[in-house]
Each structure stands twice: as C-alpha cells, then as structure tokens.
Biopython code that builds the backbone (N, CA, C, O; Angstrom):
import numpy as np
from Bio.PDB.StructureBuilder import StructureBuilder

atoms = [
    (1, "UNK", "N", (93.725, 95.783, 102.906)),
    (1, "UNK", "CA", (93.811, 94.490, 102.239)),
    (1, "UNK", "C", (92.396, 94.074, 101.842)),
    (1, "UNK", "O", (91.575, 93.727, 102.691)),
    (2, "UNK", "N", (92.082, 94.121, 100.317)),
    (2, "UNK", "CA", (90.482, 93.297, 99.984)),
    (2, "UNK", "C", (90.651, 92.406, 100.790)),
    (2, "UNK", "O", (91.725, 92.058, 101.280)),
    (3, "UNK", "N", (88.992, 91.718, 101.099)),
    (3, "UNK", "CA", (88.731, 90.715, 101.647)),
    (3, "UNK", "C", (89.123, 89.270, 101.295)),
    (3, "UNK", "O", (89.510, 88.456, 102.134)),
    (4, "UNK", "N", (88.941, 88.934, 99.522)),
    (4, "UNK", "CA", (89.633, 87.705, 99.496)),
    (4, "UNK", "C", (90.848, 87.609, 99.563)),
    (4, "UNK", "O", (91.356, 86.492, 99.656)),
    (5, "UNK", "N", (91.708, 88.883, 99.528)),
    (5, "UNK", "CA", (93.034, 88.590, 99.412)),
    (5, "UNK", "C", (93.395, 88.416, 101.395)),
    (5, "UNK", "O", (94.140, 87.509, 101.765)),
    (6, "UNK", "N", (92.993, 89.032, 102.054)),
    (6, "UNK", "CA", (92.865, 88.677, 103.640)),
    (6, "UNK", "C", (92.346, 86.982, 104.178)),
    (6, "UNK", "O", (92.937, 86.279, 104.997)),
    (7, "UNK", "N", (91.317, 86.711, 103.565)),
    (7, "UNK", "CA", (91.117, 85.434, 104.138)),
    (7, "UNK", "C", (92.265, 83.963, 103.057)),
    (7, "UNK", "O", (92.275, 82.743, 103.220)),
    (8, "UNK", "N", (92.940, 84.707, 102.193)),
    (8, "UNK", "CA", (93.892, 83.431, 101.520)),
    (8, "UNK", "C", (94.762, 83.414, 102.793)),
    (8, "UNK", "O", (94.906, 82.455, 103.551)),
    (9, "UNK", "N", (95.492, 85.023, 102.931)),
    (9, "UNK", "CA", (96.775, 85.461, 103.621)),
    (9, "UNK", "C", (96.569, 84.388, 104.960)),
    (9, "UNK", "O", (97.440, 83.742, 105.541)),
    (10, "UNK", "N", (95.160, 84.443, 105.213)),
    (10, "UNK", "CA", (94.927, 84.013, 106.776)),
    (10, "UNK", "C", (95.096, 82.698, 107.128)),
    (10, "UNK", "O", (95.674, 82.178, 108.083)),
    (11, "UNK", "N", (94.294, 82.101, 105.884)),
    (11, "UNK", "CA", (94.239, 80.583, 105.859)),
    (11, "UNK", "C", (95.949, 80.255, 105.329)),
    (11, "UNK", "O", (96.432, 79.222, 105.791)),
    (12, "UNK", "N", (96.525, 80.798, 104.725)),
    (12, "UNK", "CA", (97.739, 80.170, 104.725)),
    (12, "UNK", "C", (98.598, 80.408, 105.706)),
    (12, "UNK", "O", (99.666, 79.803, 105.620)),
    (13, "UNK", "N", (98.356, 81.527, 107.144)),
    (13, "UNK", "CA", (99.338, 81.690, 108.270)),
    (13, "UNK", "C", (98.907, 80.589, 109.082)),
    (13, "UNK", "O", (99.623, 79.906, 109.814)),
    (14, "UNK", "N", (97.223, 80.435, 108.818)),
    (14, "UNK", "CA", (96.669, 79.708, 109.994)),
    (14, "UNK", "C", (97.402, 77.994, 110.074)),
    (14, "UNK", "O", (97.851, 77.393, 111.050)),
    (15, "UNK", "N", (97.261, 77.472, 108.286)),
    (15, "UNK", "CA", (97.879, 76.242, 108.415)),
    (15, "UNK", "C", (99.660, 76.446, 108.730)),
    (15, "UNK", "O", (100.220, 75.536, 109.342)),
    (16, "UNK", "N", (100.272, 77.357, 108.394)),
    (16, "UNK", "CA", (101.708, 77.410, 108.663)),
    (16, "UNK", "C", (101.801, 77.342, 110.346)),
    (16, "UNK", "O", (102.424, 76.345, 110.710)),
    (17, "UNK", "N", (101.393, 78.054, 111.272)),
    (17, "UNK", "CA", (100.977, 77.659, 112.735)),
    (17, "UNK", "C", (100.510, 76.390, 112.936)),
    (17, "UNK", "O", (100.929, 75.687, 113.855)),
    (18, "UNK", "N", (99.984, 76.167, 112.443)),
    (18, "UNK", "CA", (99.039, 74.441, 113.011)),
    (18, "UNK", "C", (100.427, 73.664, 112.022)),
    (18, "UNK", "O", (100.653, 72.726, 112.787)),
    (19, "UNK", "N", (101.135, 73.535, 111.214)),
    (19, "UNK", "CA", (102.245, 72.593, 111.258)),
    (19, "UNK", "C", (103.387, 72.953, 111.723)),
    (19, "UNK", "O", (104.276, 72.109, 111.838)),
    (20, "UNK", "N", (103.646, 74.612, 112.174)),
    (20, "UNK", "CA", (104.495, 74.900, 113.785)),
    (20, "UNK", "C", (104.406, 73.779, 114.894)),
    (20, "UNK", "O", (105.192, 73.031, 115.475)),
    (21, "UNK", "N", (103.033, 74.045, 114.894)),
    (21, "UNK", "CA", (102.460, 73.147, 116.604)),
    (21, "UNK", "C", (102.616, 71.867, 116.325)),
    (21, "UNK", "O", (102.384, 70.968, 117.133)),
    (22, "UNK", "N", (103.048, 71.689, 115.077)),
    (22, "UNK", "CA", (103.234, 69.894, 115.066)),
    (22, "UNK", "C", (104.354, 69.605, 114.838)),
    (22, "UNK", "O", (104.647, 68.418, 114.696)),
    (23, "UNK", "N", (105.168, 70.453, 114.752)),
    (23, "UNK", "CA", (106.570, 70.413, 114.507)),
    (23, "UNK", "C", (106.943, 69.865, 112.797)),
    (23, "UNK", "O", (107.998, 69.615, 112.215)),
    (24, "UNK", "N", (106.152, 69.852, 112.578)),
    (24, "UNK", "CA", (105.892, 69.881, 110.875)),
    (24, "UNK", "C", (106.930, 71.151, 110.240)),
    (24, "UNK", "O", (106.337, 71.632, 109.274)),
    (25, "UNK", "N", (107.917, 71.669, 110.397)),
    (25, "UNK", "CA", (108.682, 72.757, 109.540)),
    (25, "UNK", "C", (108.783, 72.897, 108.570)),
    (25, "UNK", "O", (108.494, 74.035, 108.200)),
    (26, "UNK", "N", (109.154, 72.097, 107.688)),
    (26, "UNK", "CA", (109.272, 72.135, 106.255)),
    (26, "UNK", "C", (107.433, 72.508, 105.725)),
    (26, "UNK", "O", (107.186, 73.435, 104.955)),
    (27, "UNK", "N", (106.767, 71.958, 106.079)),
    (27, "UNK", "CA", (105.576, 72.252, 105.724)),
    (27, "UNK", "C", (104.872, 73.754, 106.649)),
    (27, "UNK", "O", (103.848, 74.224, 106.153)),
    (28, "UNK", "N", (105.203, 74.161, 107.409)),
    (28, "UNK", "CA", (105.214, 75.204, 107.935)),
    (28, "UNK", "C", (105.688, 76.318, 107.227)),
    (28, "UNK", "O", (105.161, 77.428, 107.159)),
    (29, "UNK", "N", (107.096, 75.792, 106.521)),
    (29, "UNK", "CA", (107.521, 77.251, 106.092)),
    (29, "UNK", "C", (106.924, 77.066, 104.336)),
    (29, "UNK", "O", (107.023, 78.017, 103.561)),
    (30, "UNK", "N", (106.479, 76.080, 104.015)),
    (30, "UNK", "CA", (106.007, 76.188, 102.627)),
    (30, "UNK", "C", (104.842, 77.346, 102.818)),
    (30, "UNK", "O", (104.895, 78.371, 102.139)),
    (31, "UNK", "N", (103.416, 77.047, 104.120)),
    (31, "UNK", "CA", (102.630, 77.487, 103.898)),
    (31, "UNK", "C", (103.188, 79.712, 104.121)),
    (31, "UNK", "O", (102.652, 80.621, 103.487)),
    (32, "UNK", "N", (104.207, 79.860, 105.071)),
    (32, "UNK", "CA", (104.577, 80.991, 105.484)),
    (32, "UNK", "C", (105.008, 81.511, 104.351)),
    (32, "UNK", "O", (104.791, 82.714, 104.204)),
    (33, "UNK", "N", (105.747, 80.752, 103.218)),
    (33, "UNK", "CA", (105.944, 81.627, 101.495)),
    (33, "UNK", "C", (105.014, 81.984, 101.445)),
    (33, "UNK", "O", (104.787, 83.187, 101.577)),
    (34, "UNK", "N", (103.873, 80.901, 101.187)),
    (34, "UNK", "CA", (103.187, 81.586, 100.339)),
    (34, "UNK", "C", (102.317, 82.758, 101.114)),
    (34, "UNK", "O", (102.057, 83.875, 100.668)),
    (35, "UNK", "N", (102.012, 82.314, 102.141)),
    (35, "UNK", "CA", (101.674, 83.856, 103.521)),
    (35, "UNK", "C", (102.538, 85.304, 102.996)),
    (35, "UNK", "O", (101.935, 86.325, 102.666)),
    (36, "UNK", "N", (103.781, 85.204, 102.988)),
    (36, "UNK", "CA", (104.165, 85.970, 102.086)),
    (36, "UNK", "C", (104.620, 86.798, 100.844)),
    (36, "UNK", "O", (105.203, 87.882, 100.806)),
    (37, "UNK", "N", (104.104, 85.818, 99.635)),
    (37, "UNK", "CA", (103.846, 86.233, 98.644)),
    (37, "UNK", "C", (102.865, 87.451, 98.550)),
    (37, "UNK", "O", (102.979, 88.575, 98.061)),
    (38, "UNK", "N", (101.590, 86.624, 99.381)),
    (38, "UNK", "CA", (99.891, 87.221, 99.644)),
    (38, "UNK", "C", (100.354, 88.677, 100.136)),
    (38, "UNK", "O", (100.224, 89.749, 99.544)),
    (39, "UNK", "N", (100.716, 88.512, 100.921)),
    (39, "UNK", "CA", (100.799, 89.500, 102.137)),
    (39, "UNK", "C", (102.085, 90.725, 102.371)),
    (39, "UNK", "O", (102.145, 91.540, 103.292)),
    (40, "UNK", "N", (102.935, 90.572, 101.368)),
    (40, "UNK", "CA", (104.340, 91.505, 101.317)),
    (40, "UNK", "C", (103.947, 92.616, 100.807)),
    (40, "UNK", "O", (105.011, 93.212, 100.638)),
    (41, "UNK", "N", (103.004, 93.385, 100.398)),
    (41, "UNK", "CA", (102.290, 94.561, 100.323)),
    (41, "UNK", "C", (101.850, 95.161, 101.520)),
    (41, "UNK", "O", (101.508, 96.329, 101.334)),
    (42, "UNK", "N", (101.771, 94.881, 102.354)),
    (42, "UNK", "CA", (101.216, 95.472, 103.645)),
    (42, "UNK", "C", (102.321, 94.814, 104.749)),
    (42, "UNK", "O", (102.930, 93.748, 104.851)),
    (43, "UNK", "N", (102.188, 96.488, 105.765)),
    (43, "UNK", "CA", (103.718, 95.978, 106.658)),
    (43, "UNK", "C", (103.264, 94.775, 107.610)),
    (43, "UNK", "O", (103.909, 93.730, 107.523)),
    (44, "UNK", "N", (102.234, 94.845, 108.482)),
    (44, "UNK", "CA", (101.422, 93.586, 109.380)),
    (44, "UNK", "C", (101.538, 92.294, 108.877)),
    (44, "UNK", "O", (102.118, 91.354, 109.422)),
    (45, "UNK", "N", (100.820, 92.296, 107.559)),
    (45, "UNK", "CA", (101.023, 90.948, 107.512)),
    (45, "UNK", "C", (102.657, 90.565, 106.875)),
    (45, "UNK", "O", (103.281, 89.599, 107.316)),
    (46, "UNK", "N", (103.034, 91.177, 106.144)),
    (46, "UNK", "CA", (104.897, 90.960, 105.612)),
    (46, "UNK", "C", (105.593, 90.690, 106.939)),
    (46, "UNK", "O", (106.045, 89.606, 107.308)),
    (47, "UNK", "N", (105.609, 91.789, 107.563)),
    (47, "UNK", "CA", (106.415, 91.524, 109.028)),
    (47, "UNK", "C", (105.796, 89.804, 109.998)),
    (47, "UNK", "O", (106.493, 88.840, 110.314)),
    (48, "UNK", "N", (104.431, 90.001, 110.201)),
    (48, "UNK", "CA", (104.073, 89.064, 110.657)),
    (48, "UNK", "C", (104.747, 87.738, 110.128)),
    (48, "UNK", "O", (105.310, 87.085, 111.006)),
    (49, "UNK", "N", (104.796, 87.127, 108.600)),
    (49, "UNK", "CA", (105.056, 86.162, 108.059)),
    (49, "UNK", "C", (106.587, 85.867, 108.078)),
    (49, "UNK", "O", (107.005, 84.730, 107.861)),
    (50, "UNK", "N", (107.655, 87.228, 108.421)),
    (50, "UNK", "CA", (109.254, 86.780, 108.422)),
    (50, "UNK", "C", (109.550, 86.563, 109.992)),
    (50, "UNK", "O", (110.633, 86.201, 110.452)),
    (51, "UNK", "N", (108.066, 86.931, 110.926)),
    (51, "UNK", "CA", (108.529, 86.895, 112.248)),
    (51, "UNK", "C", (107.942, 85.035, 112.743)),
    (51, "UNK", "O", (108.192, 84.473, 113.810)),
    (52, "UNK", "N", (107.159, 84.479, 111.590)),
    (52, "UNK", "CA", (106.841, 83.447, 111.695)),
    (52, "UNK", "C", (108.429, 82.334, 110.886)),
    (52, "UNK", "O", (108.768, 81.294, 111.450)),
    (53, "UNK", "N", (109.034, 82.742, 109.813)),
    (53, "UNK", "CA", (109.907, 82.029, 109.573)),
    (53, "UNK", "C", (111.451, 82.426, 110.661)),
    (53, "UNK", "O", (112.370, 81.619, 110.798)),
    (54, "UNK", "N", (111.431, 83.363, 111.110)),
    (54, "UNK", "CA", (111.861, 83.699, 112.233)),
    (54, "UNK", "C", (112.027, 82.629, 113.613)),
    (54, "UNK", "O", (113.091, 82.471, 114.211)),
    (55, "UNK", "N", (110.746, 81.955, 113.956)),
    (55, "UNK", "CA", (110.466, 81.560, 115.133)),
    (55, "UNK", "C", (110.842, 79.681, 114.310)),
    (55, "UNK", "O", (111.024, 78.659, 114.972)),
    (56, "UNK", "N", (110.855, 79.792, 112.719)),
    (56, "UNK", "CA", (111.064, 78.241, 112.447)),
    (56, "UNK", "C", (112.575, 78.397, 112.473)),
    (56, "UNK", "O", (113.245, 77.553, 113.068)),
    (57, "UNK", "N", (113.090, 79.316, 111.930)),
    (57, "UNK", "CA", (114.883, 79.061, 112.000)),
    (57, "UNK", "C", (115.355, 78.865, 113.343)),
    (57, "UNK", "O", (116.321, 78.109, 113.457)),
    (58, "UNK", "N", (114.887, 79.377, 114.374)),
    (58, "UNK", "CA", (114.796, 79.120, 116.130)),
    (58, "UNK", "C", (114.871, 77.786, 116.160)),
    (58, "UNK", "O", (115.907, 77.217, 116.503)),
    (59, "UNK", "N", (113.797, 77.155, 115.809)),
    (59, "UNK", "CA", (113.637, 75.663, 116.323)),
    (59, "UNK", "C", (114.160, 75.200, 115.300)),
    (59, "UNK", "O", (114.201, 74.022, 115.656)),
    (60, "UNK", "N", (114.579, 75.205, 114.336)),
    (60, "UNK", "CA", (115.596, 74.474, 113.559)),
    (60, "UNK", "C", (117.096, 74.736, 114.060)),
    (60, "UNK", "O", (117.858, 73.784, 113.891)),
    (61, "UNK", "N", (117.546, 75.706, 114.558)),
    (61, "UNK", "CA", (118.791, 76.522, 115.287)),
    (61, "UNK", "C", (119.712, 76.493, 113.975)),
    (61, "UNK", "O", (120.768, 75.902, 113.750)),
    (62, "UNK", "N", (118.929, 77.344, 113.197)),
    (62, "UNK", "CA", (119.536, 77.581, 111.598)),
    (62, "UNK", "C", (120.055, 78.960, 111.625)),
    (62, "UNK", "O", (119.349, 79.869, 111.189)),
    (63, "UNK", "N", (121.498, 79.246, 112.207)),
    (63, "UNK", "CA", (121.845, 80.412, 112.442)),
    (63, "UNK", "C", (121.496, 81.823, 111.259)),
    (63, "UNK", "O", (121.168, 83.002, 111.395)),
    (64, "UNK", "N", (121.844, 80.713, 109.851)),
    (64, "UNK", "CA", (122.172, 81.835, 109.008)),
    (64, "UNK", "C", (120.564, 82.308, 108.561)),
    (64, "UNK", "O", (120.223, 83.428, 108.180)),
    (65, "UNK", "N", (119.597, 80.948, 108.753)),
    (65, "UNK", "CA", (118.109, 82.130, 108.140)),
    (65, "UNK", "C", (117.919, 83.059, 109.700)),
    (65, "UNK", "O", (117.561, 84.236, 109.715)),
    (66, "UNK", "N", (118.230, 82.274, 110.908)),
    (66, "UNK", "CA", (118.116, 84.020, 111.793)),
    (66, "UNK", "C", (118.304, 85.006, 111.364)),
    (66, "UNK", "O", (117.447, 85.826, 111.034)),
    (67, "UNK", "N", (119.687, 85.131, 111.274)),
    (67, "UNK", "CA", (120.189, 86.419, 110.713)),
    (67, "UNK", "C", (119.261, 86.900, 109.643)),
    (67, "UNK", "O", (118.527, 87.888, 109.669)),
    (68, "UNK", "N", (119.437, 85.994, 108.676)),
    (68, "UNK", "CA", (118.532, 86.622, 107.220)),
    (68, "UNK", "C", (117.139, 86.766, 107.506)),
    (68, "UNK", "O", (116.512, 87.227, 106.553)),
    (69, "UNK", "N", (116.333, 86.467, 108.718)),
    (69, "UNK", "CA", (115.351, 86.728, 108.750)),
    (69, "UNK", "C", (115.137, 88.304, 109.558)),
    (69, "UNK", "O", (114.369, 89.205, 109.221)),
    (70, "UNK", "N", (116.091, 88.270, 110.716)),
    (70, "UNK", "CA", (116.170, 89.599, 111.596)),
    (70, "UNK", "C", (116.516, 91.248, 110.180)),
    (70, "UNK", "O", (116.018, 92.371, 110.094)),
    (71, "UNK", "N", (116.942, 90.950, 109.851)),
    (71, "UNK", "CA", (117.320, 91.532, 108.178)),
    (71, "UNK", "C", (116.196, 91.890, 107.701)),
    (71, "UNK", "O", (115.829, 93.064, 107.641)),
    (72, "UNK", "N", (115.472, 90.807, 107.274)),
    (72, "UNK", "CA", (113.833, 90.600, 106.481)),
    (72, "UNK", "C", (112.879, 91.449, 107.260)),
    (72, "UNK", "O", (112.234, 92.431, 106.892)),
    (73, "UNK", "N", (112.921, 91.014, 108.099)),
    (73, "UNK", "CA", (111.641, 91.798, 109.244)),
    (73, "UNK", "C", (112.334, 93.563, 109.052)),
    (73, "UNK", "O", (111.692, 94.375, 108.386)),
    (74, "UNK", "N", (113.454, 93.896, 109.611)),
    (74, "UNK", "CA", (113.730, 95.104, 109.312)),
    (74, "UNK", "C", (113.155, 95.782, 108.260)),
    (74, "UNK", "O", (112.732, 96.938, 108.231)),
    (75, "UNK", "N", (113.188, 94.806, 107.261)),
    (75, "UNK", "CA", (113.450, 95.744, 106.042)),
    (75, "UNK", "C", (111.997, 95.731, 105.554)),
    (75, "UNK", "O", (111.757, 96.535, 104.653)),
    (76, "UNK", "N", (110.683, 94.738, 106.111)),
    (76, "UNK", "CA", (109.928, 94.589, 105.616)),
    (76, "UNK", "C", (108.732, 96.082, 106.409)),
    (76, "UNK", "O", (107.821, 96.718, 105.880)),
    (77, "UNK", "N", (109.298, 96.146, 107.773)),
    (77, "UNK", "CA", (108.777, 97.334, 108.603)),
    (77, "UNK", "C", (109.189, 98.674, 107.355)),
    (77, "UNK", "O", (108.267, 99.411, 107.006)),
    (78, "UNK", "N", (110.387, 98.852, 106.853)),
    (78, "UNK", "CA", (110.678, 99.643, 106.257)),
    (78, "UNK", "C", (110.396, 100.015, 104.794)),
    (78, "UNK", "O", (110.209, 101.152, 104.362)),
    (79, "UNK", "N", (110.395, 98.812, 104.073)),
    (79, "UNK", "CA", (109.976, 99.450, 102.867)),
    (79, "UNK", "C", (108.396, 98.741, 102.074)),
    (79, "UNK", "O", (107.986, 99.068, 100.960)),
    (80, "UNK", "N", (107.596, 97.519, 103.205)),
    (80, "UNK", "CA", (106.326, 97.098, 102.374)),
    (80, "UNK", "C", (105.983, 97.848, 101.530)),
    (80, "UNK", "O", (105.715, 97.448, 100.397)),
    (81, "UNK", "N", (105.885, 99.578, 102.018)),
    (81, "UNK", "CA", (104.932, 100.602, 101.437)),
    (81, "UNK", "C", (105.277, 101.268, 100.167)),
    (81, "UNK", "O", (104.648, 101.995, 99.398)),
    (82, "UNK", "N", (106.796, 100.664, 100.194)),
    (82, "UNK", "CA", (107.772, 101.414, 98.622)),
    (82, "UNK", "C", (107.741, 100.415, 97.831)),
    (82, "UNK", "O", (107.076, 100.765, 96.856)),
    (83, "UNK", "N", (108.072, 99.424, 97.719)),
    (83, "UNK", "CA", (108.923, 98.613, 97.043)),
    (83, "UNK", "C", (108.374, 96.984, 97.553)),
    (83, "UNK", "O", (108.163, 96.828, 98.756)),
    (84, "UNK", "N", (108.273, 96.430, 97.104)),
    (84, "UNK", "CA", (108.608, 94.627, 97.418)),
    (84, "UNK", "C", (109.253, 93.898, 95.841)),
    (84, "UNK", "O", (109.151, 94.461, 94.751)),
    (85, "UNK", "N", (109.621, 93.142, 95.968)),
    (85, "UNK", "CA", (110.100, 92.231, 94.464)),
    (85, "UNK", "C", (108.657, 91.070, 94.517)),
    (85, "UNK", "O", (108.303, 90.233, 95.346)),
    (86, "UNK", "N", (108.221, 91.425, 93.491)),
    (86, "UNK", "CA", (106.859, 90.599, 93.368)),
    (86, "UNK", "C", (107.001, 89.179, 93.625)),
    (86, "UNK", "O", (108.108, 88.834, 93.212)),
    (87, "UNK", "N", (106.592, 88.554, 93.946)),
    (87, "UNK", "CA", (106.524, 87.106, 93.978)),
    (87, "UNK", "C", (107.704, 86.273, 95.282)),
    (87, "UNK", "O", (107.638, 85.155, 95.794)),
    (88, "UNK", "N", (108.576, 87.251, 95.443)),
    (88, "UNK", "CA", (109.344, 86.551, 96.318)),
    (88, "UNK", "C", (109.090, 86.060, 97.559)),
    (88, "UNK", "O", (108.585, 86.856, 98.351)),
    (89, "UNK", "N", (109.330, 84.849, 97.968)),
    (89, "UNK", "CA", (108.957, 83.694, 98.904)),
    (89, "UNK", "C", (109.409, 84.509, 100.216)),
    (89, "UNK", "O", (108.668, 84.341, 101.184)),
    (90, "UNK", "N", (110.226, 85.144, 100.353)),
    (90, "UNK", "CA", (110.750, 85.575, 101.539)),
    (90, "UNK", "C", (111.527, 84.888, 102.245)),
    (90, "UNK", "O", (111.648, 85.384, 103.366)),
    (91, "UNK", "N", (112.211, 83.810, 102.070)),
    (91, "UNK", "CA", (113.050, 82.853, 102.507)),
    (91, "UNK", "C", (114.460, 83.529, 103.074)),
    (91, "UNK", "O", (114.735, 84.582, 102.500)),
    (92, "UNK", "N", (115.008, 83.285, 103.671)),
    (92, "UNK", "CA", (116.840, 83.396, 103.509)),
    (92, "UNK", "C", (117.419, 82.614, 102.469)),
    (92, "UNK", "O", (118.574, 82.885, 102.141)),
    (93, "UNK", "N", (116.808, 81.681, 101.888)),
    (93, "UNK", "CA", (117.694, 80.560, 100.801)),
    (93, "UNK", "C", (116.948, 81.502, 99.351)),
    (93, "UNK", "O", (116.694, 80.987, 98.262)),
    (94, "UNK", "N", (116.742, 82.786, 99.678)),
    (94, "UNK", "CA", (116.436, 83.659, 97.850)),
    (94, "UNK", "C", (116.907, 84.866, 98.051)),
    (94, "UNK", "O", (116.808, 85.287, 99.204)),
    (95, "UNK", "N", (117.533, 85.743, 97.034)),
    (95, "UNK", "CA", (118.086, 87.092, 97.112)),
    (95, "UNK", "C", (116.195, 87.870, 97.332)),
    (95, "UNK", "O", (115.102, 87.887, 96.767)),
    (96, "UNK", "N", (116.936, 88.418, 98.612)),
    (96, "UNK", "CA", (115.427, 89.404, 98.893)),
    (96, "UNK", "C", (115.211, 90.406, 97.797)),
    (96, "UNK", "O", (114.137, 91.009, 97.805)),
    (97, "UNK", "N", (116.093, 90.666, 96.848)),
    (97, "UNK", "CA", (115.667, 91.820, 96.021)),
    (97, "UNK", "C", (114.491, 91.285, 94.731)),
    (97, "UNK", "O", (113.575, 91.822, 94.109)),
    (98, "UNK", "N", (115.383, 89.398, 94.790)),
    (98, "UNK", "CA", (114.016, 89.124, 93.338)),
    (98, "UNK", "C", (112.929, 88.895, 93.231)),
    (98, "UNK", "O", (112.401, 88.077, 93.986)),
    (99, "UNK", "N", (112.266, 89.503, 92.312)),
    (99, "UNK", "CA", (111.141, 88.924, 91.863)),
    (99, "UNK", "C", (111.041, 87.678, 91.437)),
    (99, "UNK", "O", (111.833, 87.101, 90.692)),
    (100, "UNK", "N", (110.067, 87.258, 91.906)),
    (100, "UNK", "CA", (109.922, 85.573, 91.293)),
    (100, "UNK", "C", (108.434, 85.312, 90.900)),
    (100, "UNK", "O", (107.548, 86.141, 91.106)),
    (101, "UNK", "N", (108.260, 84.293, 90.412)),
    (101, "UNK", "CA", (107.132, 83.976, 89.494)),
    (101, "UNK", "C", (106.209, 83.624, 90.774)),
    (101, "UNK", "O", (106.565, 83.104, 91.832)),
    (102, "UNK", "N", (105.062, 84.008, 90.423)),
    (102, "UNK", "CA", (104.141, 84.081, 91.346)),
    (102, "UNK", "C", (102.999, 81.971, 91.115)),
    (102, "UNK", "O", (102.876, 81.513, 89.979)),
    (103, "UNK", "N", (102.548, 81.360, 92.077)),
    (103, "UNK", "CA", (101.706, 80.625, 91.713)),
    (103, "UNK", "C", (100.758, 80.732, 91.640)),
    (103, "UNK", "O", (100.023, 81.345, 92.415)),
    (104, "UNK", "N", (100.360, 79.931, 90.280)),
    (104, "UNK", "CA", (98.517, 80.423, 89.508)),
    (104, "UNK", "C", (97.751, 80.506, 90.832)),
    (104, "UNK", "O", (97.300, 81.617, 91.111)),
    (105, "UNK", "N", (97.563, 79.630, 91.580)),
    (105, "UNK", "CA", (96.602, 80.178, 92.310)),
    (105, "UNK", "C", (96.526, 81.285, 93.080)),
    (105, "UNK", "O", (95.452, 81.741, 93.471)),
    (106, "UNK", "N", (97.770, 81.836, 93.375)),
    (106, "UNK", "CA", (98.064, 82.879, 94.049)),
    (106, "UNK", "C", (97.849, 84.324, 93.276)),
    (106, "UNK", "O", (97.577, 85.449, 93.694)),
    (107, "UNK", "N", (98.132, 83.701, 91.761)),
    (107, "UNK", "CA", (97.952, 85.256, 91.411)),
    (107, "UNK", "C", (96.832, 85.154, 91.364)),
    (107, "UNK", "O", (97.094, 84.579, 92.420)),
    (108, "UNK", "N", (95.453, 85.096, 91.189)),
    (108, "UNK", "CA", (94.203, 84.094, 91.055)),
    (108, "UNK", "C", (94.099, 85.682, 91.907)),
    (108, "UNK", "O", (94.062, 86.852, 91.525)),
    (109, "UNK", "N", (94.085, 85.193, 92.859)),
    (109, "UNK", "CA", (93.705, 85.969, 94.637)),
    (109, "UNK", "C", (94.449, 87.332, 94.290)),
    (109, "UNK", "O", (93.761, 88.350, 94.361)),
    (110, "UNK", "N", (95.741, 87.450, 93.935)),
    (110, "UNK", "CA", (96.431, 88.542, 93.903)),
    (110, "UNK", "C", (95.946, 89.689, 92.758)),
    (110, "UNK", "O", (95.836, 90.878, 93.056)),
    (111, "UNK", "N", (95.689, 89.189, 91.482)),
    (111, "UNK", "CA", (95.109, 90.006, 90.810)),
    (111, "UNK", "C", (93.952, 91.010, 90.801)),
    (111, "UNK", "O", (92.818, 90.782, 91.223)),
    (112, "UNK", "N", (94.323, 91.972, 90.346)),
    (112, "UNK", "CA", (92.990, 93.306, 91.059)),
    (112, "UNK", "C", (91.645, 93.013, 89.923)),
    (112, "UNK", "O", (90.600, 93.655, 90.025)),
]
sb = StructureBuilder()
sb.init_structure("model")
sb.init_model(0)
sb.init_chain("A")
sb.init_seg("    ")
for serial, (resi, resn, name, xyz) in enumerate(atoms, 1):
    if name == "N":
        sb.init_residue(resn, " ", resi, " ")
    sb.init_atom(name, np.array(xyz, "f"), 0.0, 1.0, " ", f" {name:<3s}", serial, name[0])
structure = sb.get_structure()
C-alpha cells in the first residue's frame, strides 16, 4: 500500500473507532466506507474494515448486516487480490458485486 494511500486508510479507521468508543454508529460506519473504499485492494486492510462494520451490526443487534458482513469478510480474505467492484462502500445495505462512484477526495488519494 503507497504511503498516502495508508495514512488516508488509517485516519479514516482511526476516526471510525473513536466514534465506536462513543457509540457514535452511524458516524462510525460512514468513516468504515470510506476505510473501505481506500483499502478493498489489499486483504488486511478490506478484511480489517468488514470486521469493523461487523462489530457495529453487533451493537446495533442488526441481524441481517451480521450475516452480510460474516459473507463480506469471507469473501474479502478470498478474492481482495482478484477482483473488488471499485468504489463499493462495503455495506450490507449495497449489492457487494457493484461498483460505485468513488468520492473526489478519495479518488484524489486513490489515483496512481
């Protein structure tokens, strides 16, 4: 992972944790999209970011993103290195196969 594209990925897990710890969720899982927009190219941080919306569907006791997240993480161990759909948030509330439009600032960082 280049370096600026590592310290966006970081700073956006770091604030998605610090509004975990505040019980802040909705703003938690905004910052964990975009954690995984950054970061769904590489299995560590992809996996890392569905095992973080993972731990918010827990404390929300949102059965169906569990599931769709236990799914996500699978599949993100399995194919980061083949395949991702560009831009996708990684949510359970989006078909994991689409691509979605990426934000300017993100492609900013994302672009080679």
């Amino acid at each position: 992972m280049r370096q600026k594209l590592k310290i966006a990925y970081c700073r956006e897990m770091d604030e998605a944790i610090r509004f975990y710890e505040l019980n802040e969720l909705h703003s938690s899982f905004y910052h964990l999209e975009r954690a995984h927009i950054l970061g769904q190219n590489y299995i560590i941080p992809h996996t890392k970011s569905h095992w973080w919306m993972l731990k918010v569907a827990f404390k929300q006791h949102n059965f169906k993103d569990l599931i769709g997240q236990i799914t996500r993480i699978i599949a993100s161990i399995l194919f980061s290195k083949i395949w991702v759909p560009t831009g996708n948030t990684g949510g359970s509330n989006v078909n994991p196969l689409k691509p979605m439009a990426i934000p300017d600032d993100l492609y900013e960082i994302l672009k080679k």
